[in-house]
N, C-alpha and C positions, 0 to 999 in steps of 0.2 A: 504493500500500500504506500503512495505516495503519502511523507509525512507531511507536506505542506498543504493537503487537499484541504480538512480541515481548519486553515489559517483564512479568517475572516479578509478585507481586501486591507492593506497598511500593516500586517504585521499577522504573527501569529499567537495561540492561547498558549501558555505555559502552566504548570502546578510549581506551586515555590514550597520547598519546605526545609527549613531553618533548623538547623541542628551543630550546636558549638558543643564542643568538647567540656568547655568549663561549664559545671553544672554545682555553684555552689551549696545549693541545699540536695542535692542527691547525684553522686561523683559520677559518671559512667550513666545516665539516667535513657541516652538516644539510645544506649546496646543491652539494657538489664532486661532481664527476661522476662519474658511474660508468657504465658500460654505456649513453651518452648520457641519462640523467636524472641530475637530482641524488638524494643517497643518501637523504633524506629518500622520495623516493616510493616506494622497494620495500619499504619500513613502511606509507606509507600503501595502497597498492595493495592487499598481501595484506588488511589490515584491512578494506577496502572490501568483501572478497571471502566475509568468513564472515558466515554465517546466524545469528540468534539475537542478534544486534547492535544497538540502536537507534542508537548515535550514534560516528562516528570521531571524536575530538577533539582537536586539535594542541595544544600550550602552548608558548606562543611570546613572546619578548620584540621578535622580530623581524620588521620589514615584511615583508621580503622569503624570509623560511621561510614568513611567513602567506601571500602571493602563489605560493608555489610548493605547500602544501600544499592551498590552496583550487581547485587548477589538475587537481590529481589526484583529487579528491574527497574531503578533508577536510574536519570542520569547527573552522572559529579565530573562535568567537565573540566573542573579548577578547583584549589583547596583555597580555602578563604584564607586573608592575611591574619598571621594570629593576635597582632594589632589590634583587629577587630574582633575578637573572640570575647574579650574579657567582661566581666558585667558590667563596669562601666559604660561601654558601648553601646546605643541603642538599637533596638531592631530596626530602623528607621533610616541608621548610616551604614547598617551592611546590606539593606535593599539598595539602596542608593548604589553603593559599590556593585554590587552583585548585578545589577539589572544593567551595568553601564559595560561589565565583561561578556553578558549572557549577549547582549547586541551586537558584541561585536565577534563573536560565537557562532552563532543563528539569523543575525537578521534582526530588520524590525519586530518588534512583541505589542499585539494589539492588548490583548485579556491575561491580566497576570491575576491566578487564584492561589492564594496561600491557605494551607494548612499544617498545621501546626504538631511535631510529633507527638505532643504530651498530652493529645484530644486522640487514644487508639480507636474508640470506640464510634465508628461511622460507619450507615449501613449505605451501600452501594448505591441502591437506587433512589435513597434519599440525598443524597452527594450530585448527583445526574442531575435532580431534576430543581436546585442549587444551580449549578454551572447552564441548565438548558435556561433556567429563569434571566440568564444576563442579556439573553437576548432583548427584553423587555426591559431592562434598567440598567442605568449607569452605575449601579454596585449591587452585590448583594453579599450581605452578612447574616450568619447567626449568631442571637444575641440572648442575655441574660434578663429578664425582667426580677431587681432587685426589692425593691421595696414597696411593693403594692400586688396585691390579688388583684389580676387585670382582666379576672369572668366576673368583678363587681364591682368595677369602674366603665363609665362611658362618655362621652362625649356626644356634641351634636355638630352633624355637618348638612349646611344643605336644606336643612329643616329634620333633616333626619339624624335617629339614634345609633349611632356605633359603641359595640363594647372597643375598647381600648385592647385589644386580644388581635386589634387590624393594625396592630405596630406595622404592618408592611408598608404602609405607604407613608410613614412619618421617620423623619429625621432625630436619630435617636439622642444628638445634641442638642436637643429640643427640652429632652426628660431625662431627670436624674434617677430614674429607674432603670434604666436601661444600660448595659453592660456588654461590650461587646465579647468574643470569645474565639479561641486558636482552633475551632471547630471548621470556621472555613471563612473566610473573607474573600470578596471575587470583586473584580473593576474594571476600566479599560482603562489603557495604558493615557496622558495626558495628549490631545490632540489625537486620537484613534474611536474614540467612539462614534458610530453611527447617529447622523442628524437628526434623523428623528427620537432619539431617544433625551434629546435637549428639552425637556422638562422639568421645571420647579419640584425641588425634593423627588424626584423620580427613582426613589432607591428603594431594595426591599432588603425589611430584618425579618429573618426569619428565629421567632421567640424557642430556643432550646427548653423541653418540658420533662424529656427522658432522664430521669437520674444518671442509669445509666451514661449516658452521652454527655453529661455536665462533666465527666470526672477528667481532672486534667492535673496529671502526673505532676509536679513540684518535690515530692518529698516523699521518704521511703514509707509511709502511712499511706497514700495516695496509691504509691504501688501497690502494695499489699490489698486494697481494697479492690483493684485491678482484677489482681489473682484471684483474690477468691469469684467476682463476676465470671472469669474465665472458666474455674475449676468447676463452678454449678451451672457452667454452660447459660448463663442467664441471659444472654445480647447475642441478637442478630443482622449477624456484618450483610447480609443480603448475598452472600458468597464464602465459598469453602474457607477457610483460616487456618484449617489443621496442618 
């Protein structure tokens, strides 16, 4: 298959997934084990798995995340500067970096979706239909509602009642309920997005409800909680995992 078929006109879609070696609160946390792989692969797996994708792409400061991500089918064209690895560093100045060598790698990149290794728990055809929704908006995110029960808030638009549960079509720096999460962020790249999709707050959050799918690796407690979802077989990746 031609990999650039898929590449929208102005660039192509990539999956970004961020994975530095220093891992202060839990040492080795992208290669610790989970359900016998390391946690880095059920990021890369699902990403493997959606349509509409030209390239999975690791960022990595580390041999051996690049050895284990190139095992499962990603791709680690370059090791990150480890300059940039340390916590000081934002996520924000190794996209920066990263998206300025992947250009000149590949090509222009219209739709850059990141996900996050330390969000394992993603079911496949919920991820799809995430990355098919960009067609209709200028970003889309899954997002945390923190500080209100939002099946008993509403709002009026229009003359009409909305529960607050239709975060899709509101700007979540709007509300301080709202939380974004390493579960998936998707966008188009700056100057590559389709015309018609230039409308006001034209973005969709998609509210994460699953326990399951909230749990995002940090600390060896987190794993553990991991485990045990894994060992009682309790989550459905939408595809084989074993």
């Amino acid at each position: 298959m031609d990999p650039t078929q898929n590449a929208p006109e102005g660039g192509k879609a990539i999956i970004y997934i961020p994975a530095r070696a220093n891992s202060s609160r839990l040492p080795g946390k992208a290669l610790a084990d989970l359900g016998g792989h390391p946690l880095i692969a059920y990021t890369v797996r699902v990403a493997k798995a959606i349509k509409g994708v030209d390239h999975v792409l690791v960022d990595t400061d580390s041999p051996a995340i690049r050895e284990a991500a190139l095992e499962y089918g990603a791709e680690v064209p370059f090791l990150r500067d480890r300059a940039l690895a340390g916590d000081k560093t934002s996520l924000d100045q190794t996209v920066n970096v990263f998206m300025e060598r992947v250009r000149e790698v590949f090509g222009p990149v219209s739709k850059k979706i990141s996900m996050l290794p330390t969000s394992p728990f993603r079911n496949v055809a919920d991820v799809q239909e995430l990355v098919d929704a960009l067609e209709n908006h200028l970003s889309v995110e899954t997002v945390l509602a923190t500080d209100s029960d939002l099946s008993t808030q509403y709002f009026v638009r229009d003359g009409e009642v909305h529960s607050l549960l239709e975060v899709s079509e509101y700007n979540p720096l709007q509300y301080h309920w709202i939380k974004g999460l390493g579960y998936f962020h998707a966008y188009y790249m700056a100057g590559t997005s389709p015309r018609h999709l230039w409308l006001y707050n034209n973005f969709k959050y998609h509210v994460l409800t699953n326990p399951v799918e909230l749990i995002d690796i940090d600390t060896l407690s987190d794993l553990e909680v991991a485990r045990r979802v894994m060992d009682a077989n309790l989550y459905d990746f939408g595809m084989e995992m074993q």
